[in-house]
C-alpha positions in Angstrom: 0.0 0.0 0.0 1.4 3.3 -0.7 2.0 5.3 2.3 1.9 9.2 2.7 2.6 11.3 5.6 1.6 15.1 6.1 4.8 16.7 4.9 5.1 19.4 7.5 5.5 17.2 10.2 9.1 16.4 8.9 10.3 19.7 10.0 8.1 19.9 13.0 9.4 20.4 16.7 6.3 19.3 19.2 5.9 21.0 22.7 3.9 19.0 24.4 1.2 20.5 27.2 -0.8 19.4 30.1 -3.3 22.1 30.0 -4.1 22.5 33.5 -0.4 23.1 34.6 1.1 25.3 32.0 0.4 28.9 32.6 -3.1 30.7 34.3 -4.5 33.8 32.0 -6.6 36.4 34.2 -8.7 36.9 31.0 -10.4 33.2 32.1 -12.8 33.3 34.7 -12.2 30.6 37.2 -13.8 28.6 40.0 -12.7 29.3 44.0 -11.4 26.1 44.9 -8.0 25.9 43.1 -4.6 24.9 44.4 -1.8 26.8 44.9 0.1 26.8 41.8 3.3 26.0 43.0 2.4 23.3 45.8 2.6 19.7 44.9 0.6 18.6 42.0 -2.2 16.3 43.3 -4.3 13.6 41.5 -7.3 15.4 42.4 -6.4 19.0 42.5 -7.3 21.4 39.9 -4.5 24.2 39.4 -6.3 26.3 36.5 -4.1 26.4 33.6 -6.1 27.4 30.6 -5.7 27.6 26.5 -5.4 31.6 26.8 -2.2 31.1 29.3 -0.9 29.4 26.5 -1.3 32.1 23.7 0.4 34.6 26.4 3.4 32.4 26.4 4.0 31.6 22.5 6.8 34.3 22.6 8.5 31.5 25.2 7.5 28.7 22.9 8.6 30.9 20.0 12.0 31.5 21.3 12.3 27.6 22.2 12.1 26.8 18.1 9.2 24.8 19.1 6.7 24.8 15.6 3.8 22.3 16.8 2.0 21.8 19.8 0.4 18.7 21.4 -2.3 19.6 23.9 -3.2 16.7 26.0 -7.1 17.0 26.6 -9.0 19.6 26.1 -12.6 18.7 26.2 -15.3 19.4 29.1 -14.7 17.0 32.0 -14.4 16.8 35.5 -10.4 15.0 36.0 -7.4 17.8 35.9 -6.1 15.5 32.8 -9.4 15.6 30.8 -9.4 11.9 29.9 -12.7 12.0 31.6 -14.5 13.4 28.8 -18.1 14.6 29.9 -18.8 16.8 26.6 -16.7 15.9 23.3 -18.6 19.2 21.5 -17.0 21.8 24.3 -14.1 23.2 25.6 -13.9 22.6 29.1 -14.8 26.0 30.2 -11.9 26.4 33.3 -9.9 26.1 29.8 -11.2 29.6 28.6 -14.4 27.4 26.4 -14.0 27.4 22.4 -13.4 30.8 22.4 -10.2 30.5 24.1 -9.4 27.5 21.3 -9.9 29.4 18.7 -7.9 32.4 19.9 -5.3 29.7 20.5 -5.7 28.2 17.0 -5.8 31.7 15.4 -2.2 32.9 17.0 -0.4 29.3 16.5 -1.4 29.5 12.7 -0.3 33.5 12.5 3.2 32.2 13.9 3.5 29.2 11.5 3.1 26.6 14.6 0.4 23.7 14.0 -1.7 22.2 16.6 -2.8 18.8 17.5 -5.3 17.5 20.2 -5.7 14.4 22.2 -8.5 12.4 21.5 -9.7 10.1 23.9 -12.4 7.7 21.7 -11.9 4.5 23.7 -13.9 5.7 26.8 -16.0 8.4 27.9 -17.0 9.0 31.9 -19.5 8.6 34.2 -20.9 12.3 33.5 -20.7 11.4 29.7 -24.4 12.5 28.5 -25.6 9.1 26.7 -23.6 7.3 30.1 -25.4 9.4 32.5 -28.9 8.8 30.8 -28.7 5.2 31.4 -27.9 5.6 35.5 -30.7 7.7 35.5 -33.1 5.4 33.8 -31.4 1.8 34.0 -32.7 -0.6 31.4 -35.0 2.0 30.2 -32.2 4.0 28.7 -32.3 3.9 24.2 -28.5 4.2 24.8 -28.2 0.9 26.5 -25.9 -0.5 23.4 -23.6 2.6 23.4 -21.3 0.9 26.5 -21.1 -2.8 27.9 -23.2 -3.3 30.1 -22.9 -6.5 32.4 -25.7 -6.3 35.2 -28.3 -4.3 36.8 -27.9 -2.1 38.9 -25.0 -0.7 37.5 -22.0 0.3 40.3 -20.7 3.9 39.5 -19.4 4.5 42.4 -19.6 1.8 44.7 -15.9 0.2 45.0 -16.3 -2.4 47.4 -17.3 -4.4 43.8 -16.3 -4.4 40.7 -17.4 -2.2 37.7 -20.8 -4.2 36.7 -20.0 -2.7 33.0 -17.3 -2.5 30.6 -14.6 0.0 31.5 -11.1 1.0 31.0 -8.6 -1.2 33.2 -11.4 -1.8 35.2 -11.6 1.9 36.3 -15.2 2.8 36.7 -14.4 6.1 36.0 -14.2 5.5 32.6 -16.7 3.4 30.9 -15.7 2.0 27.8 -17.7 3.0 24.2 -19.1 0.2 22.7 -17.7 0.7 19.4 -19.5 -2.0 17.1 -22.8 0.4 17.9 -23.5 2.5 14.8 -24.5 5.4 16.2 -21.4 5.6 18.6 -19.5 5.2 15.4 -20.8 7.7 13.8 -20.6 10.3 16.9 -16.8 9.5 17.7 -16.1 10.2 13.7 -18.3 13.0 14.0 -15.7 14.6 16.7 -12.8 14.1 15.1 -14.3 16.0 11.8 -15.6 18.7 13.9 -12.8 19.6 15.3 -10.9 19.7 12.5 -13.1 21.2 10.9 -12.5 24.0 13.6 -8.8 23.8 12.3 -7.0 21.7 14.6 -3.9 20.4 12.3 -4.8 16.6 13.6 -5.4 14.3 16.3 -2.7 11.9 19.4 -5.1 9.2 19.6 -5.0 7.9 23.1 -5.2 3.9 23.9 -6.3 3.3 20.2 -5.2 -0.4 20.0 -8.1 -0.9 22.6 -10.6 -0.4 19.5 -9.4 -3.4 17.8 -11.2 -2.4 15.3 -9.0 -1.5 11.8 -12.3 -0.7 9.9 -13.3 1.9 12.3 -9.9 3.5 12.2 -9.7 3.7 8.4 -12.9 5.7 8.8 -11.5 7.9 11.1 -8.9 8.4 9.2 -11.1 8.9 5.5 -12.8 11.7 7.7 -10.3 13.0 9.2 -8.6 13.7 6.1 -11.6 14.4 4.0 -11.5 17.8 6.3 -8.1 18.2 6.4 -5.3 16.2 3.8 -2.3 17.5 5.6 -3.8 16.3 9.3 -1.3 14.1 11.5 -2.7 11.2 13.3 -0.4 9.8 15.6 -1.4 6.8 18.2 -0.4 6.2 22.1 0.8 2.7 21.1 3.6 1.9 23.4 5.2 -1.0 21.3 6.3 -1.8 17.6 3.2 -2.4 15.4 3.5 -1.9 11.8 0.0 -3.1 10.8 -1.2 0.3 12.3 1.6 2.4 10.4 0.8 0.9 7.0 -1.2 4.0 4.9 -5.0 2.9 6.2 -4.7 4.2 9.6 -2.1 6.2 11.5 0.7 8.3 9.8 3.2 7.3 13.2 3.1 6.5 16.7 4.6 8.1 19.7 8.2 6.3 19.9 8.2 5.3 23.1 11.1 2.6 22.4 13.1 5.1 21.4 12.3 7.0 24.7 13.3 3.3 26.9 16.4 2.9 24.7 17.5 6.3 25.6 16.9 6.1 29.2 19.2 2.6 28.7 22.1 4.0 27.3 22.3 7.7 28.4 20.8 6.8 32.2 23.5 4.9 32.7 24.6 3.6 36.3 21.7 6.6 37.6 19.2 4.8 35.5 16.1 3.8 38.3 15.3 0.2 36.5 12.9 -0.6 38.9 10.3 2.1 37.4 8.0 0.1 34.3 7.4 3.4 32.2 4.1 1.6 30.4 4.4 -1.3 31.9 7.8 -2.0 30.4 10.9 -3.1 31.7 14.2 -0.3 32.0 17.3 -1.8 31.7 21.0 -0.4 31.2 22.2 -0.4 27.5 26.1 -0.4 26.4 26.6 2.0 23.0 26.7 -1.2 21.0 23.0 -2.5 22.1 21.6 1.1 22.0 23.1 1.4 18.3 21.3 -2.1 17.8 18.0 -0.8 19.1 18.1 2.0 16.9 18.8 0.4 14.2 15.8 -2.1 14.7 13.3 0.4 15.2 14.2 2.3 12.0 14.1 -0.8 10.3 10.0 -1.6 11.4 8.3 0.7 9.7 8.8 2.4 5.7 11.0 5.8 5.7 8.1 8.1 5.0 6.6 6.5 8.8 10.0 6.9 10.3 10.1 10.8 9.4 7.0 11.3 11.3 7.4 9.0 14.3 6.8 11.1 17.3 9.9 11.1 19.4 10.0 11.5 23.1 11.9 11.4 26.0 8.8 11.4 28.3 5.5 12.6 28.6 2.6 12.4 31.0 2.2 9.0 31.7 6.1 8.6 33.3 8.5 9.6 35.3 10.6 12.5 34.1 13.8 11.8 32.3 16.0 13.5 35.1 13.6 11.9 37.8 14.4 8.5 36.3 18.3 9.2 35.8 19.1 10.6 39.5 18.8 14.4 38.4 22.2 14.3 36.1 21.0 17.1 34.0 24.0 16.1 31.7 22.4 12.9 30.7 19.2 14.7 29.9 21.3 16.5 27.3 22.4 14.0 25.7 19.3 12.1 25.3 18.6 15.8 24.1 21.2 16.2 21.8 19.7 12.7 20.1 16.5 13.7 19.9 17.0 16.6 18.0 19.7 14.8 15.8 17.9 11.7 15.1 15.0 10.8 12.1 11.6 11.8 13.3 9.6 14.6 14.8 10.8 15.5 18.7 8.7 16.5 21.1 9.7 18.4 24.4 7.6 17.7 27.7 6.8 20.9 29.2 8.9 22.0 31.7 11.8 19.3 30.7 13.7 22.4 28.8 13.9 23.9 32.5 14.8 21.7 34.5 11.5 19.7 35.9 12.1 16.3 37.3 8.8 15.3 38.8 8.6 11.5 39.6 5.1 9.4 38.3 1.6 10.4 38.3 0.7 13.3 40.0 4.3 14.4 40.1 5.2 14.7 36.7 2.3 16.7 35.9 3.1 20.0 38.2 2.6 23.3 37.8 5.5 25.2 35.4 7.5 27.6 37.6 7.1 30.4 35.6 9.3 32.3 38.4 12.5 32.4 36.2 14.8 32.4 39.6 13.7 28.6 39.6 15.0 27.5 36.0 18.0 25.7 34.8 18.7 28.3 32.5 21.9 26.7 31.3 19.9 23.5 30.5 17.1 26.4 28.4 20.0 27.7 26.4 21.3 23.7 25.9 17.8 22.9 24.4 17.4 26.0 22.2 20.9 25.0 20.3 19.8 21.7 20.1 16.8 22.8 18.5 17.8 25.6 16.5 20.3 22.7 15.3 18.2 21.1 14.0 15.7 23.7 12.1 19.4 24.6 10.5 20.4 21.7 8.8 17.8 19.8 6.3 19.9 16.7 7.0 18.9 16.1 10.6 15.3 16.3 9.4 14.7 14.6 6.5 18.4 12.3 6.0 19.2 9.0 6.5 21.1 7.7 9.7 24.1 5.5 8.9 26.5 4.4 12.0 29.8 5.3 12.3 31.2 3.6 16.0 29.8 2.1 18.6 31.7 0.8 21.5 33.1 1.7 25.1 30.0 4.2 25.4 30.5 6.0 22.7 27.7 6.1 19.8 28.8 8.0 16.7 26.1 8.1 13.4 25.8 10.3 10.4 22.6 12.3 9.1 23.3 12.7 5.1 21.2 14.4 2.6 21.4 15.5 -0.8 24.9 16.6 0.0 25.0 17.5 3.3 26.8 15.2 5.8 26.6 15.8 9.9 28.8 13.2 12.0 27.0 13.5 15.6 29.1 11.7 18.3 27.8 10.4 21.6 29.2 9.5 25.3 27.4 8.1 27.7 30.7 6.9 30.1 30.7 9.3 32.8 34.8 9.8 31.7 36.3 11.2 28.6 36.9 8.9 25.9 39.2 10.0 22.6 38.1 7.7 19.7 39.2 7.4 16.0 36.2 7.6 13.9 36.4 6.0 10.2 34.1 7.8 7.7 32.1 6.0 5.2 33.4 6.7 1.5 30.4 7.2 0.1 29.4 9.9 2.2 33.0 11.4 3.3 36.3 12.0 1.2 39.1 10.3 2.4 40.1 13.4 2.8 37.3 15.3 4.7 37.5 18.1 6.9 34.7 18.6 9.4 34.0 21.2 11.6 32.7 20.9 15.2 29.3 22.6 14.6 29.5 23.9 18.4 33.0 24.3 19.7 34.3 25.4 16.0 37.6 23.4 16.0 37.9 21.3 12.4 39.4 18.0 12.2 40.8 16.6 9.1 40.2 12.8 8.5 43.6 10.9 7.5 42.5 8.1 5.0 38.7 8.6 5.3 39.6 8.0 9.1 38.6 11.0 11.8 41.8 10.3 14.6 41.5 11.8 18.0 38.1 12.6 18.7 37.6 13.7 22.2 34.5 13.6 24.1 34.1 15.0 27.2 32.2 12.7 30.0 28.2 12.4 29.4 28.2 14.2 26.3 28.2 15.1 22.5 29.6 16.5 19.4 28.2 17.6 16.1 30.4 17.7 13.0 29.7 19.4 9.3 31.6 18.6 6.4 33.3 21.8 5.7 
């Protein structure tokens, strides 16, 4: 099948955001009862971020490089995280309402920057209008086949028992769509085309594998597209799984194997491998296995996929890269350093760029210190280069990868297009290591000379052979052919 990806995406820089814990506009009316902002995040707590805080920081985001945002939910519901979606056709109002979404959508598209939503079509919850009607009228309700429903009466909220209907892991929270019903079919497509519609620039389709349903999602997909041909639809799937990458469904996933390899090889000896980001086991990588993994997962999936794949280095549903890897902000920077060098789309984690290390569910999710006293402003400047690296050469956006070295914790791999030739070198030992690098000849003259992109010393290779490399502990070097 052929396979086509929205083009812009291949130059895009995401900034991911957790809507209730960015930034607070006075412009948005909002209820009493909020948290502090800068106490501990809670599970519970509301702390009253809203869309119009973000449009008052796009110079911030601006000045980051960042060109696409992913807003986690957005929709009317009663959790701070909005995957407890009460009203798919609202903006949850201590967001700002549509109004705020469309000011939002309005200044992203003045400044170039696209935006995607989170789209949360597996379940709905408990205050979910066609979920509500049939606690209110039991086997009465006409929406009866719109969820699973086990026994009567149903148990909402009673958790001395199980959920007595189909639900999400078992949380009763969020009962789960019943997605073989037509009409619930045609509503969930309905969504995704009206928001589009509205001009979102596409959809992160949360749990999607549990709609095992390919069908459905080739629907989605036909409408989705129908409204919008350049719209990115990218799925929380966890795992390698080509059948969903093949043209009829999802243009990429979020690349959360490349996020477990990097915590392998750049955590290091700090690496916490007792935390299961996912459910998935951490373990300690040398350079040679991490080259390995790499390797594997660009080989899974076609090269117009891999341009798109949606890289990370953590997100909502983890631990923070520095909270997993002891707080050694240099290891963040390298994993940094790789994202931004390596084939795909990166996207930041609010708050990561300034030095946030929150540990698991609430504690990743806190509110961002917009005090600057509090930032690691040496690690902001580190991920603006790294960034503005990246927007600057073609080659680490749309080239190939080819490995150069790997061994003794040192990873070293070239990004080549059309000409253009960048030698990025990696090392994850926490001491120095001097290695001699030998340069492919069909991308490098014997006699090369490449220039450190950053420190601006250039090094002539000796028989297509780089001698004398030095690396500094726990981190990296960028090289242009001259």
């Amino acid at each position: 099948m052929f396979i086509s990806t929205p083009d812009w995406v291949k130059d895009a820089v995401f900034y991911q955001i957790f809507p209730d814990r960015f930034a607070r506009s006075e412009r948005v009316a909002k209820p009493s009862n909020l948290e502090p902002w800068d106490a501990p995040p809670t599970k519970r707590g509301f702390k009253g971020g809203d869309l119009l805080g973000i449009v008052e920081r796009f110079d911030y985001l601006t000045e980051l490089g960042v060109n696409a945002l992913y807003l986690n939910p957005v929709f009317q519901s009663t959790a701070n995280h909005r995957y407890h979606t009460h009203d798919y056709h609202r903006v949850d109002p201590i967001l700002g309402g549509d109004e705020a979404l469309r000011a939002l959508l309005a200044e992203a598209h003045r400044r170039g920057m696209r935006v995607i939503l989170d789209g949360v079509f597996n379940h709905a919850s408990r205050g979910f209008y066609q979920f509500n009607h049939i606690l209110e009228n039991g086997p009465n309700s006409p929406y009866l086949d719109w969820f699973h429903i086990e026994e009567w009466p149903l148990r909402p909220y009673d958790i001395s028992q199980p959920a007595n209907y189909g639900s999400w892991w078992g949380i009763r929270e969020l009962p789960k769509f019943n997605t073989d019903t037509p009409a619930v079919r045609e509503f969930l497509w309905g969504v995704a085309r009206r928001w589009i519609d509205l001009g979102i620039d596409g959809w992160r389709l949360d749990v999607p594998a549990d709609i095992d349903d390919p069908p459905f999602w080739r629907e989605f997909r036909r409408r989705v597209r129908a409204g919008n041909p350049a719209a990115y639809l990218v799925g929380e799937i966890w795992h390698q799984a080509a059948d969903w990458l093949s043209g009829d469904r999802f243009d990429a996933l979020m690349n959360y194997p490349i996020s477990r390899a990097c915590l392998g090889f750049m955590g290091g000896d700090d690496l916490d491998v007792g935390e299961r980001p996912g459910g998935y086991e951490l373990r300690r990588l040398s350079a040679e296995e991490f080259a390995d993994q790499v390797e594997a997962t660009l080989a899974w999936y076609d090269w117009e996929v891999v341009q798109v794949q949606m890289n990370v280095v953590d997100s909502h549903d983890m631990s923070r890269f520095q909270g997993l890897t002891g707080g050694r902000v240099e290891r963040l920077k390298l994993a940094v350093l790789f994202q931004m060098t390596f084939p795909g789309a990166p996207c930041i984690y609010y708050g990561d760029e300034i030095g946030l290390a929150g540990r698991g569910d609430p504690g990743c999710r806190e509110g961002f210190p917009w005090n600057a006293d509090r930032w690691d402003h040496d690690l902001l400047a580190f991920y603006r280069r790294a960034v503005g690296l990246r927007h600057d050469h073609r080659a680490l956006r749309r080239g190939r990868l080819a490995r150069v070295y790997a061994g003794d914790g040192v990873y070293a791999y070239l990004r080549h297009l059309d000409g253009e030739v960048l030698l990025i070198a990696l090392n994850g030992a926490p001491s120095a290591r001097v290695v001699d690098l030998r340069l492919p000849a069909e991308f490098l003259a014997p006699d090369a000379v490449l220039r450190d992109l950053w420190g601006g010393e250039e090094l002539p290779a000796e028989a297509g052979v780089l001698r004398g490399v030095r690396l500094g502990p726990l981190s990296g070097r960028v090289f242009r052919r001259r």
